[in-house]
C-alpha positions as CSV (number, residue, x, y, z in Angstrom):
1,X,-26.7,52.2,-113.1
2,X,-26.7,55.9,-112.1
3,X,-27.0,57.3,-115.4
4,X,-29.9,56.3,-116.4
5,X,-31.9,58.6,-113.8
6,X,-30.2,61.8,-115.6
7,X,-33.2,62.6,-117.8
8,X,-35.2,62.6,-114.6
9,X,-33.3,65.1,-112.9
10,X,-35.7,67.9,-111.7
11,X,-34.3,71.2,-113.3
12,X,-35.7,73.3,-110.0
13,X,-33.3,74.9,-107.8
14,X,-32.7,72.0,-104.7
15,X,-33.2,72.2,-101.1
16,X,-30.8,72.0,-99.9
17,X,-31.2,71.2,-95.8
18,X,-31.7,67.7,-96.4
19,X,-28.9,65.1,-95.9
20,X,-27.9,63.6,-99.0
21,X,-27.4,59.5,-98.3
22,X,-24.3,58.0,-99.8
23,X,-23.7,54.8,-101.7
24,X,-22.3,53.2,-98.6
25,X,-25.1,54.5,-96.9
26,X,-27.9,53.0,-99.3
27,X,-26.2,50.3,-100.0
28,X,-27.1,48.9,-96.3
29,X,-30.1,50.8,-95.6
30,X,-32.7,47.8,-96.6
31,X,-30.8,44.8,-94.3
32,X,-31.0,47.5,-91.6
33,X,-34.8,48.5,-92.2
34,X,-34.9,44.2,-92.1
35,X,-33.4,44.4,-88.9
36,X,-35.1,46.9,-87.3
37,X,-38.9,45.5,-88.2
38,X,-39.4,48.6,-90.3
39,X,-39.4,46.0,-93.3
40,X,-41.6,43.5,-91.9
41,X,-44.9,42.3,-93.0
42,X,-46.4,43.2,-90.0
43,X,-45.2,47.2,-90.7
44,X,-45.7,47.3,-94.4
45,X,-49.1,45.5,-94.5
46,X,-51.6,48.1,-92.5
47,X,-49.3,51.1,-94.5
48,X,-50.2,49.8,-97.8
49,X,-53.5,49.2,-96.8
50,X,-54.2,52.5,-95.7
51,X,-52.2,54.5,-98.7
52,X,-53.8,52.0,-101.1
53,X,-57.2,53.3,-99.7
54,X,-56.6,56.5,-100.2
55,X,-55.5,56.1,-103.3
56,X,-58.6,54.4,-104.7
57,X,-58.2,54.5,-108.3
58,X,-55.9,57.2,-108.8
59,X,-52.3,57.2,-108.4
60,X,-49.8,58.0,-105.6
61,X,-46.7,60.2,-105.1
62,X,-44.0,59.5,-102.8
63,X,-42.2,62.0,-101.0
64,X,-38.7,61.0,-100.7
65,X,-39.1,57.4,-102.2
66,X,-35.6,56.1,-101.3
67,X,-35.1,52.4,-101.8
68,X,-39.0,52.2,-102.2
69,X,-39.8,50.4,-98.8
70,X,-43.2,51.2,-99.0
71,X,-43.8,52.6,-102.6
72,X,-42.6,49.2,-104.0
73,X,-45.1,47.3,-102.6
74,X,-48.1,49.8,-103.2
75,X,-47.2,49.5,-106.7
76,X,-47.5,45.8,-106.3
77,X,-51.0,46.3,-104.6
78,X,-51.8,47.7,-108.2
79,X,-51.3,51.8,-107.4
80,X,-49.3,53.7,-110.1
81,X,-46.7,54.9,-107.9
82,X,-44.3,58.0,-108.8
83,X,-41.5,58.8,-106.7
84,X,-39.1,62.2,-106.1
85,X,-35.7,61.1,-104.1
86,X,-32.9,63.2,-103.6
87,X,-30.3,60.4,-103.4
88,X,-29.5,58.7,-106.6
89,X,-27.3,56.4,-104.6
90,X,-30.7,55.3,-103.1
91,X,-33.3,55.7,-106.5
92,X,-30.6,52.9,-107.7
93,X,-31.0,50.7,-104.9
94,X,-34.8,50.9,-105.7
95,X,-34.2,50.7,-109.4
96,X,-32.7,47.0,-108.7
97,X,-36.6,46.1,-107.4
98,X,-38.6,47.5,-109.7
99,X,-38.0,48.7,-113.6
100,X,-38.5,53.0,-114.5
101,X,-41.5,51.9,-116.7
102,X,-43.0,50.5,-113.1
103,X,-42.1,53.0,-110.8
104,X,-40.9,56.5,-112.1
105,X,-38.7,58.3,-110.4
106,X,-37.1,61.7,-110.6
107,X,-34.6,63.0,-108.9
108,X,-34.7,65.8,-106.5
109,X,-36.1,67.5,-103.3
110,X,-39.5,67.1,-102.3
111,X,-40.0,70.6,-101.4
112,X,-39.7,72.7,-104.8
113,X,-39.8,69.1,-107.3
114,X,-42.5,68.7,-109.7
115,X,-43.4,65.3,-111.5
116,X,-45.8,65.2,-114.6
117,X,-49.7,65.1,-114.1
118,X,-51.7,64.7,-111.2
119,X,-52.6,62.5,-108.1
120,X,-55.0,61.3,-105.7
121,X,-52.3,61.1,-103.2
122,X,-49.1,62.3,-102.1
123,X,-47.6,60.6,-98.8
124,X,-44.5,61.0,-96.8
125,X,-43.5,58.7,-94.4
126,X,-41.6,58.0,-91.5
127,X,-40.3,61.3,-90.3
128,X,-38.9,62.1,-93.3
129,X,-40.4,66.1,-93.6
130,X,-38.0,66.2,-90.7
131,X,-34.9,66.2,-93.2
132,X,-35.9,69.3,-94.1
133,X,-34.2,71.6,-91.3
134,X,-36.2,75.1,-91.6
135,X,-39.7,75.7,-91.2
136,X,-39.7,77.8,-94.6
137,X,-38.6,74.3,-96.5
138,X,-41.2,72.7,-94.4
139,X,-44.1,74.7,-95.5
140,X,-42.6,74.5,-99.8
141,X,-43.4,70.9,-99.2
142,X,-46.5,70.9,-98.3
143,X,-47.1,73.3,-101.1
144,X,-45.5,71.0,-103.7
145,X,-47.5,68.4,-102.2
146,X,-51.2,70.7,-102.7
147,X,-49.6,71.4,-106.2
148,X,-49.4,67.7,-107.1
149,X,-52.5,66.7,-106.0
150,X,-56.3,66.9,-108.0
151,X,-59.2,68.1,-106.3
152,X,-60.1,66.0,-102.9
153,X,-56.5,64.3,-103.0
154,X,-54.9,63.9,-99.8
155,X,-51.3,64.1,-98.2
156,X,-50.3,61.9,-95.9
157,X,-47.8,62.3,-93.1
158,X,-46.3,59.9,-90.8
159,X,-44.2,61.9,-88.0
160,X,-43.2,60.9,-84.3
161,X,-44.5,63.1,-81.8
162,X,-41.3,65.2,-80.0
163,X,-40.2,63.4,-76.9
164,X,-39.5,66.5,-75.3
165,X,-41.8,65.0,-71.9
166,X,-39.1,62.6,-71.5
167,X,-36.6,65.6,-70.7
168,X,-35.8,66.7,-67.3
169,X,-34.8,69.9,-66.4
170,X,-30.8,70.7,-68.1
171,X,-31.0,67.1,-70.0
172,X,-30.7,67.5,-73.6
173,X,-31.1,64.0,-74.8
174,X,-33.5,61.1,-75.1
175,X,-32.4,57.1,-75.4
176,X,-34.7,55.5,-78.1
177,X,-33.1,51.7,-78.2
178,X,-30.2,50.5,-76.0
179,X,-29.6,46.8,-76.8
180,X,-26.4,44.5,-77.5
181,X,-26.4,45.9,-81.1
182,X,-27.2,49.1,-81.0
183,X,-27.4,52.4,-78.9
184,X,-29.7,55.1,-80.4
185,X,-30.5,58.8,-78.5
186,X,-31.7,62.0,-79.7
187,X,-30.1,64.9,-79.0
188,X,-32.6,68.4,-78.6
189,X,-31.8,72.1,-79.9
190,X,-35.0,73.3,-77.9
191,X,-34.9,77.0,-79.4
192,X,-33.9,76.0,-82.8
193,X,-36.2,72.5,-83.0
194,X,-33.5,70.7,-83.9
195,X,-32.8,67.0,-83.1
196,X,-29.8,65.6,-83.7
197,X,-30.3,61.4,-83.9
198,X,-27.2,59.5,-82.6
199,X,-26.4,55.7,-83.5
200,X,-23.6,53.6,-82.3
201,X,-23.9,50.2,-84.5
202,X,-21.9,47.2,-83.3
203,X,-20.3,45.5,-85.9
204,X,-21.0,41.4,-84.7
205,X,-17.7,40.6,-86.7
206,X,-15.0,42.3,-84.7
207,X,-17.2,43.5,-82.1
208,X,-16.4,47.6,-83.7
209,X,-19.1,50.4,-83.3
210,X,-19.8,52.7,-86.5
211,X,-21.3,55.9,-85.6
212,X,-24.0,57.8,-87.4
213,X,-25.8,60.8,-86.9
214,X,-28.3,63.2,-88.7
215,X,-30.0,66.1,-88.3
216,X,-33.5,66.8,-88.4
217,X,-35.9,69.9,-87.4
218,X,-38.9,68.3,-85.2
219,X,-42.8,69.8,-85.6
220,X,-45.8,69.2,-83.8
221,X,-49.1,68.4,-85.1
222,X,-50.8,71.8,-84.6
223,X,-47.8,73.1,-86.7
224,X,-48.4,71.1,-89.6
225,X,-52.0,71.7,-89.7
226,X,-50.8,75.6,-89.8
227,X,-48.2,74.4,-92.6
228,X,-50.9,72.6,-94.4
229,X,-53.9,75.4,-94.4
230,X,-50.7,77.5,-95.9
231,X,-51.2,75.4,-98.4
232,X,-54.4,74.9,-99.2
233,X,-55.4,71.7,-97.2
234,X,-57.4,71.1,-94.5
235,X,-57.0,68.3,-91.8
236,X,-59.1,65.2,-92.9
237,X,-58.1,63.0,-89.8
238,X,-55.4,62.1,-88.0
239,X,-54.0,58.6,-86.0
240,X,-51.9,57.0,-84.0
241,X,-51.1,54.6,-86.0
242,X,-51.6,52.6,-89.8
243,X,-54.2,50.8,-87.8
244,X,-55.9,53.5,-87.4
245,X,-55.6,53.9,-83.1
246,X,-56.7,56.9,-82.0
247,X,-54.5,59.6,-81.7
248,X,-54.3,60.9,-77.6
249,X,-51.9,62.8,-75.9
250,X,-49.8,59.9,-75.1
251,X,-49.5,58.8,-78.6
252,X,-45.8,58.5,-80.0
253,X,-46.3,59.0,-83.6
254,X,-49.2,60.2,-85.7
255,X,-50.5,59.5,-89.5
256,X,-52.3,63.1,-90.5
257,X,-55.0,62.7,-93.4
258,X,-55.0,66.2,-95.2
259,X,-57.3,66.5,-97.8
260,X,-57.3,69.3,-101.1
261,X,-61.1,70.6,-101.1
262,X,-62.7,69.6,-104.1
């Protein structure tokens, strides 16, 4: 199954902050997305929407594709969809949904990776520019993302907005979801602007918690519009949500629109 993704391999040097997901890890990644609502129709039907629009009549570039959550079904909207994935364990977990001829993917980081010919969009979703753990490697993919795109093509962000209000004075970590199954908290390097995202998983067979944890370096908005002008791009827009909610101070997430002038 692996092999298969070899002549895709990208021959530029790799970044090489980001996590690398195992098989085990891949393997369960979908049933957990399932669990968690991130899979649901209800998530994935405004995201399309809003890439698809985007897109228009060109085609789309995912950012760290993994098992194709979201490109999989913009594909099925009727976007040509390319991907760039880091994990092979994960590119083969997408490869079981949809054939190479479909969906292309090549292997490697999304910070220094280049795929063949252009695109009307390039996106990134849900915090993933956070796997990247150093500003430098942060900026490089918003470059390779300006590098991908044609004239007036956009790049699209979806990033949580740091929690850091929710710390007191001394605390260093943030609960996200306490519940029967599952205990989740962030943990904050505030000079470094690193999190570190905790899991215990309860295992409803022998009642067993598996932990996981991985590390990510947070950004604000105002520094990703400074990453983006780096690059060439200028802020288009920018939301709360794939709805399109206005974006406020209390806002927990954001989608940023930035566009490549024509």
């Amino acid at each position: 199954m692996l092999r298969q993704f070899a002549s895709r391999r990208a021959t530029w040097p790799p970044v090489t902050s980001s996590q690398l997901w195992t098989r085990e890890t891949a393997d369960r990644y979908d049933a957990e997305e399932a669990e968690s609502g991130m899979g649901s129709a209800a998530v994935l039907g405004p995201t399309v929407d809003f890439l698809a629009e985007l897109a228009g009549e060109g085609r789309a570039l995912e950012f760290a594709i993994g098992t194709g959550r979201v490109g999989v079904p913009l594909r099925e909207r009727g976007v040509p969809v390319a991907g760039i994935e880091l994990s092979e364990h994960m590119a083969a977990v997408l490869r079981r949904k949809a054939a190479e001829e479909t969906l292309p993917v090549t292997l490697g980081d999304m910070a220094t990776t280049v795929v063949p010919g252009e695109f009307t969009l390039v996106y990134l979703v849900y915090n993933t520019i956070t796997n990247l753990l150093t500003q430098d490697e942060q900026v490089e993919c918003f470059r390779n993302a300006a590098r991908h795109l044609g004239p007036g093509g956009r790049f699209v962000i979806e990033l949580g907005v740091p929690p850091l209000r929710f710390l007191p004075p001394g605390q260093v970590a943030v609960p996200f979801d306490v519940s029967e199954r599952h205990l989740g908290f962030d943990t904050f390097d505030l000079v470094e602007q690193i999190l570190v995202s905790n899991h215990f998983t309860r295992d409803p067979g022998d009642g067993s918690y598996r932990r996981d944890n991985s590390r990510h370096r947070y950004a604000w908005p105002a520094e990703l519009d400074l990453m983006a002008r780096i690059a060439g791009l200028e802020l288009e827009r920018r939301v709360a949500d794939w709805d399109g909610a206005p974006f406020t101070a209390d806002s927990a997430k954001h989608i940023s629109v930035w566009r490549k002038p024509a």
